[in-house]
C-alpha positions in Angstrom: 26.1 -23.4 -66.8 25.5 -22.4 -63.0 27.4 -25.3 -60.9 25.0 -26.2 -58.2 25.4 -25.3 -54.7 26.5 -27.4 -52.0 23.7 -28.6 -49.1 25.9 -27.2 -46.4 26.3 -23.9 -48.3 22.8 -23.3 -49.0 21.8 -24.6 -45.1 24.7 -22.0 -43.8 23.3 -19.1 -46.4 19.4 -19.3 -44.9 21.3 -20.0 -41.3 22.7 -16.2 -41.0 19.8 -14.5 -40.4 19.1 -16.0 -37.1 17.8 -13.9 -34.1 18.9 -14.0 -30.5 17.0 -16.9 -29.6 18.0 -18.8 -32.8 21.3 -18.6 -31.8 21.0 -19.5 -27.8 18.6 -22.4 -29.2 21.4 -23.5 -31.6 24.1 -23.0 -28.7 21.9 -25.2 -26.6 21.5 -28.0 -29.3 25.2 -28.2 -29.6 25.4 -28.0 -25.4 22.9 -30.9 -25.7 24.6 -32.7 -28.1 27.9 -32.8 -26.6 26.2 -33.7 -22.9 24.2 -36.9 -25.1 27.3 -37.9 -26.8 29.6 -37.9 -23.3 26.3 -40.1 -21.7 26.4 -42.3 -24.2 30.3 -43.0 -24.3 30.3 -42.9 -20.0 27.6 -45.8 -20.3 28.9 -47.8 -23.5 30.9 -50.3 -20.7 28.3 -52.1 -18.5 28.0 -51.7 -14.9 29.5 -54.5 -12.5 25.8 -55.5 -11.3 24.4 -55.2 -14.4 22.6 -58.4 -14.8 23.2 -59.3 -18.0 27.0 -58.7 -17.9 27.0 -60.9 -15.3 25.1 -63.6 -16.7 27.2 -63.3 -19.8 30.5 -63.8 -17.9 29.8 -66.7 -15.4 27.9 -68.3 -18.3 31.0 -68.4 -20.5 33.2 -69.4 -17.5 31.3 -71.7 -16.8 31.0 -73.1 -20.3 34.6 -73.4 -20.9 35.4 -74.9 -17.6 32.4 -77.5 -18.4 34.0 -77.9 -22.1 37.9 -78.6 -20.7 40.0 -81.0 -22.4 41.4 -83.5 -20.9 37.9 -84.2 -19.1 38.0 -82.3 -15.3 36.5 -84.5 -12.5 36.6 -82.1 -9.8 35.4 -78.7 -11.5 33.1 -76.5 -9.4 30.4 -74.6 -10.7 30.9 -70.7 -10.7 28.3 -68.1 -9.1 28.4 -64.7 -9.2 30.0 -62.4 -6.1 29.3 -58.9 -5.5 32.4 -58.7 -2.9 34.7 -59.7 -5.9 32.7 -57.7 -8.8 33.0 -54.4 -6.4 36.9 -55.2 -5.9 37.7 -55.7 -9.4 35.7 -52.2 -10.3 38.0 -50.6 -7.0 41.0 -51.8 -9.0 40.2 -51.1 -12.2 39.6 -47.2 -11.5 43.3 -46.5 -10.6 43.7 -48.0 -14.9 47.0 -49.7 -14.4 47.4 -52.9 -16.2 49.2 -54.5 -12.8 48.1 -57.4 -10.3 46.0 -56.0 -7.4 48.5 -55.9 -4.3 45.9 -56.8 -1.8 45.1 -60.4 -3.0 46.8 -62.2 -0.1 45.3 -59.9 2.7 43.0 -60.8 5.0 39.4 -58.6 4.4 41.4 -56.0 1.8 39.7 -58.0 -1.3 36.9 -59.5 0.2 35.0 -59.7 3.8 35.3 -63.8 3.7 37.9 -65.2 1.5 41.7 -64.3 0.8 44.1 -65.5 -1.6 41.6 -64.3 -4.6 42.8 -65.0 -8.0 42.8 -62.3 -10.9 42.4 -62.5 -14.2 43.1 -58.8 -16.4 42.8 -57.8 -19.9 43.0 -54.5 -21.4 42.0 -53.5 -25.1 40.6 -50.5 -26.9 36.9 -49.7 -24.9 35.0 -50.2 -28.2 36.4 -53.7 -29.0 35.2 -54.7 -25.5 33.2 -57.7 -25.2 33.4 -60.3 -22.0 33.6 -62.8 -24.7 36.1 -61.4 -26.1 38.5 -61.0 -22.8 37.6 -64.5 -21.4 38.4 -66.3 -24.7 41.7 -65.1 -24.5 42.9 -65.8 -21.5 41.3 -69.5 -22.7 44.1 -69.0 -25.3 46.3 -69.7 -23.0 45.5 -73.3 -23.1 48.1 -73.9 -26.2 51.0 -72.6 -23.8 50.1 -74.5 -21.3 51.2 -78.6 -20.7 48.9 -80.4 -18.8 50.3 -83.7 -18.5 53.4 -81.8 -16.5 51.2 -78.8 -15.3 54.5 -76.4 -17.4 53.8 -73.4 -19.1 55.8 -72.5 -22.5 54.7 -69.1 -21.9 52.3 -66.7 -19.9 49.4 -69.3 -19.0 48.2 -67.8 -15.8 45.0 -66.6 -16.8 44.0 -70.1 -18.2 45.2 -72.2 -15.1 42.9 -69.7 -13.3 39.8 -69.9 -15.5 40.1 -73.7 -15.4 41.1 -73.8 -11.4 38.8 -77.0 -10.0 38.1 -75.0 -6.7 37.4 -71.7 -7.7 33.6 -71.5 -7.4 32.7 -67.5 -6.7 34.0 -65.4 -9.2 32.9 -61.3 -10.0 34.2 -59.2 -12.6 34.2 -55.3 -13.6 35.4 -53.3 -16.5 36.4 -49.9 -16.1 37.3 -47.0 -19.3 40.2 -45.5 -19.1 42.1 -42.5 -21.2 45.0 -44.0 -21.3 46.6 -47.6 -20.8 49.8 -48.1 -22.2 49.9 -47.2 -25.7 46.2 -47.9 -25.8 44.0 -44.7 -25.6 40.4 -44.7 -24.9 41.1 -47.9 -23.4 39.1 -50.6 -21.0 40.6 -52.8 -18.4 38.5 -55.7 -17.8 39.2 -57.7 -14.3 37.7 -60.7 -13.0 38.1 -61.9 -9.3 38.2 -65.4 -8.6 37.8 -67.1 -4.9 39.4 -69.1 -4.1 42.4 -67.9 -6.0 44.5 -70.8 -7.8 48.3 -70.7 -8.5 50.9 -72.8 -10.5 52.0 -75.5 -7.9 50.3 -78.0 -9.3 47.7 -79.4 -12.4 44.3 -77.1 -12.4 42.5 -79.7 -12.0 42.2 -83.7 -11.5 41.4 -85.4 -14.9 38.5 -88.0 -15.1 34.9 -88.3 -16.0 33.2 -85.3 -15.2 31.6 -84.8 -11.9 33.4 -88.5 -10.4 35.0 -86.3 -8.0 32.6 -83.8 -6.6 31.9 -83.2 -3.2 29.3 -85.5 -0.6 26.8 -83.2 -0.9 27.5 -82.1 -4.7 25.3 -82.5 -8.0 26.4 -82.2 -11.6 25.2 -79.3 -13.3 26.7 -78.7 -16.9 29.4 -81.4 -16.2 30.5 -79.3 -13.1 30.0 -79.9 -9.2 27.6 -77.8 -8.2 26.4 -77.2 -4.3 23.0 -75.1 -3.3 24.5 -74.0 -0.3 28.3 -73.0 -1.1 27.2 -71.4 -4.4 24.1 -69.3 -2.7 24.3 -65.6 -3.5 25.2 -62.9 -0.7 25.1 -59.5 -1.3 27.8 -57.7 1.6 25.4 -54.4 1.3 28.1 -52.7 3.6 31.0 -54.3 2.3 33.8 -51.8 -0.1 37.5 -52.3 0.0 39.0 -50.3 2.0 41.3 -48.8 -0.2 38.9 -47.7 -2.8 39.6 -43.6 -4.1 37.4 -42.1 -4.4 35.0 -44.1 -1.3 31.3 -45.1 -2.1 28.9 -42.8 0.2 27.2 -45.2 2.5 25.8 -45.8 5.6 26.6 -48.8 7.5 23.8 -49.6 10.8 26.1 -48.6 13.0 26.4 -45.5 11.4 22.3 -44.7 10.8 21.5 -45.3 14.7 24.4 -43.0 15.0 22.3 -40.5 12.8 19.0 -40.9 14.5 20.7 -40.8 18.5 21.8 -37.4 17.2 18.5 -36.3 15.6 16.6 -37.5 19.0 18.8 -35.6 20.8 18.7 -32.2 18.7 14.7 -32.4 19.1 14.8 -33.4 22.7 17.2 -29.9 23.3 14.7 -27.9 21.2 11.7 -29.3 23.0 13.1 -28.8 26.3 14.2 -25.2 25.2 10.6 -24.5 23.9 9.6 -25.7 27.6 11.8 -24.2 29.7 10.9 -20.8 28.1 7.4 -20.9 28.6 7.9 -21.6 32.2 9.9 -19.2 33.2 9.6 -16.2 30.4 11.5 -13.6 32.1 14.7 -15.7 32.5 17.6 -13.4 31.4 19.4 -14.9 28.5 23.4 -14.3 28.1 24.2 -11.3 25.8 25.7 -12.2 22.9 29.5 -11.3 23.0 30.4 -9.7 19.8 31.0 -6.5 19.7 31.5 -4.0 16.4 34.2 -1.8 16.5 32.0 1.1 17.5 30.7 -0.8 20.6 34.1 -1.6 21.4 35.7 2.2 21.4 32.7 3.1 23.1 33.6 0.6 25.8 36.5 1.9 25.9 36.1 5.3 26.3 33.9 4.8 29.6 36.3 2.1 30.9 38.4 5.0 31.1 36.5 7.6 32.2 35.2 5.1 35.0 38.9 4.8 35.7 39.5 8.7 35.9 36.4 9.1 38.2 37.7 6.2 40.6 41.2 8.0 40.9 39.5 11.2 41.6 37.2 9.6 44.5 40.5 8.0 45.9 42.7 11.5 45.5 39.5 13.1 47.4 39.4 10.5 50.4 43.3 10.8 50.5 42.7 15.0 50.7 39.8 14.6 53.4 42.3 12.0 55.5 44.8 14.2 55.5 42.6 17.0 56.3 40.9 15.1 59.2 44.4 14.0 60.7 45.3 17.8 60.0 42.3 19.0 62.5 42.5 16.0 65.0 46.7 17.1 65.1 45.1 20.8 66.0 43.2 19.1 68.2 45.4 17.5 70.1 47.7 20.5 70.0 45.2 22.9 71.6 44.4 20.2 74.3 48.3 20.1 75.1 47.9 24.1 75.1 44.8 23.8 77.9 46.9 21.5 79.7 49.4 23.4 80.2 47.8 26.9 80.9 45.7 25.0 84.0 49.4 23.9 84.8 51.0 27.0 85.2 47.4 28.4 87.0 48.2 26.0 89.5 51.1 26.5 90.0 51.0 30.2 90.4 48.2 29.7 93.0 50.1 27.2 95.0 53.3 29.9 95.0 50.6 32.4 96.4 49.2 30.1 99.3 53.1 29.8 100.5 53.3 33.5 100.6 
C-alpha cells in the first residue's frame, strides 16, 4: 500500500512550475511577511503617551498607594507627566539597567522639578505588563520595616511608590536586544516628582486624608488638589541628553524659519524689479573657467606679453635713433660754428693787411 504524501510535499510538487512572476510574487510575500512580522514586534510595547498605558499605570499607583497598610494620612494623588514619561523613554533607549545620572540636576530631567525619583524593572519584552513591573516593586513592602522606616533588603522601589509627596509621576518602556542575560528584553522606567529617599518613614500613618493640604480633597483615600495635579504638556520640552534628538521646532526657532523665507522672497522680488528697470545692466561673468578656456587665456596673456616687449624694444630703438640724429645735429651745428669762425678770422687777418 502507497503511503500517503505529506501536505508540504504535495504543496512543494505543484509549487515548481512557477513563472517569473510567481516567483517575484512569492519573494514579495515573504518581503511582506518579514516587514508585518518586524511591525508587529516594533509596536508590541506601548508608546509613552499612549493613553491607555498611562491610565493603566497611574491607576495602579494610585490604587496601591490608596490600599497602603498601616493607613497613610498624607498620600497624594498621582497624575500623569509628559516631562517625566519623555525622560524615562530618553533613558530607557541607551538599555542599561542603571539609575539615571541626571536626577539631581537642575532642568536635565524635567523643565520644573529636580530631585525626580526612579523606579526600573527589566524582564523579557513578552512578559511585559505595567502590572506586572509595578507589583513588584510593591514586593518590596515585605523587606521593608515601617515602624523603624529599615529595609532587610532592596526596598527602594516600594518606599518610592508609597512616597506621600510624590504626586506627578510618567513612565516609558523601551525593547531592547540585550539586557544582562535577558535577550529580547524591555526596561520599564517610571519617573516620579518629587523624588523620595530613605531618610525617613514614606509616609505619616493615620486615617486617610487627616493630613492633606488646606486646599486638598480626598479622592480614593488620597489628597487630591485641582490645581497641583492639572496636566501640562511642555510641547518643547526633551532632555537634553537624549541620542538620538527628537526633530522639533521650538517658536523661537519657526519665526527664525519664516524671517528667512521673507527675506529670500524679498531678494527675489527685488531682483525681478531691479531687472525690469534697468534691462541692460551688465551682470558679473561667471568665474569658472574649463581647462580649455584657461590655456587659451594663457596663450594670449603671453602673446599680449611678447607684443608689449616688442612695442617697448621699438620705442627704445626710435629713442636711440632720435638721440642718434639730434647728436648729428648738434655735431654739424658745432661744424657751422666753427667754419664761420675761421671765415672771420681769415677776413679780419685780411683787413690788417
Amino acid at each position: 500500500m502507497e503511503a500517503p504524501r505529506s501536505f508540504a510535499r504535495e504543496w512543494s510538487a505543484q509549487s515548481l512550475p512557477l513563472a517569473v512572476g510567481g516567483v517575484l510574487k512569492l519573494r514579495l510575500c515573504e518581503l511582506w511577511l518579514l516587514l508585518l512580522g518586524s511591525s508587529l514586534n516594533a509596536t508590541f510595547l506601548p508608546h509613552e503617551e499612549d493613553v491607555d498605558f498611562i491610565n493603566e499605570y497611574v491607576n495602579l499607583h494610585n490604587e496601591l498607594r490608596g490600599d497602603v497598610i498601616p493607613r497613610g494620612s498624607n498620600l497624594r494623588f498621582m497624575t500623569w507627566d509628559v516631562a517625566l514619561s519623555r525622560t524615562a523613554r530618553a533613558w530607557g533607549k541607551r538599555c542599561v539597567f542603571e539609575h539615571n545620572i541626571y536626577l539631581e540636576d537642575v532642568q536635565m530631567v524635567h523643565p520644573k522639578f529636580y530631585g525626580i525619583g526612579e523606579n526600573m524593572w527589566v524582564g523579557p519584552e513578552n512578559e511585559f505588563t505595567a502590572s506586572i513591573a509595578i507589583r513588584s516593586w510593591h514586593a518590596e513592602k515585605k523587606m521593608y520595616n515601617f515602624e523603624n522606616g529599615s529595609c532587610s533588603g532592596d526596598c527602594s522601589n516600594y518606599v518610592q511608590l508609597v512616597w506621600d509627596n510624590s504626586y506627578k509621576v510618567g513612565c516609558a518602556v523601551t525593547p531592547c536586544s540585550r539586557i544582562g542575560h535577558i535577550i529580547h528584553a524591555a526596561i520599564f522606567i517610571c519617573n516620579y516628582a518629587p523624588g523620595g529617599t530613605l531618610t525617613r518613614r514614606p509616609y505619616e500613618p493615620g486615617i486617610f486624608c487627616t493630613r492633606c493640604g488646606r486646599h486638598d480633597k480626598c479622592t480614593d483615600f488620597l489628597c487630591s488638589n485641582a490645581d497641583r495635579d492639572q496636566a501640562i504638556y511642555y510641547r518643547f520640552w526633551y532632555p537634553k541628553w537624549e541620542m538620538p534628538r527628537p526633530i522639533l521646532c521650538d517658536p523661537l526657532c519657526t519665526f527664525i524659519l519664516l524671517l528667512r523665507i521673507i527675506c529670500f522672497m524679498l531678494c527675489v522680488i527685488t531682483v525681478l524689479i531691479v531687472q525690469s528697470q534697468f534691462p541692460n545692466i551688465l551682470l558679473e561673468q561667471q568665474m569658472i573657467f574649463t581647462p580649455e578656456e584657461s590655456e587659451a587665456e594663457n596663450e594670449e596673456e603671453e602673446k599680449q606679453k611678447e607684443k608689449k616687449e616688442k612695442e617697448e624694444i621699438e620705442m627704445e630703438i626710435m629713442e636711440m635713433e632720435e638721440e642718434k640724429e639730434e647728436r648729428e645735429e648738434e655735431e654739424e651745428e658745432e661744424e657751422e660754428e666753427e667754419d664761420e669762425e675761421k671765415k672771420e678770422e681769415e677776413e679780419t687777418q685780411k683787413e690788417k693787411m
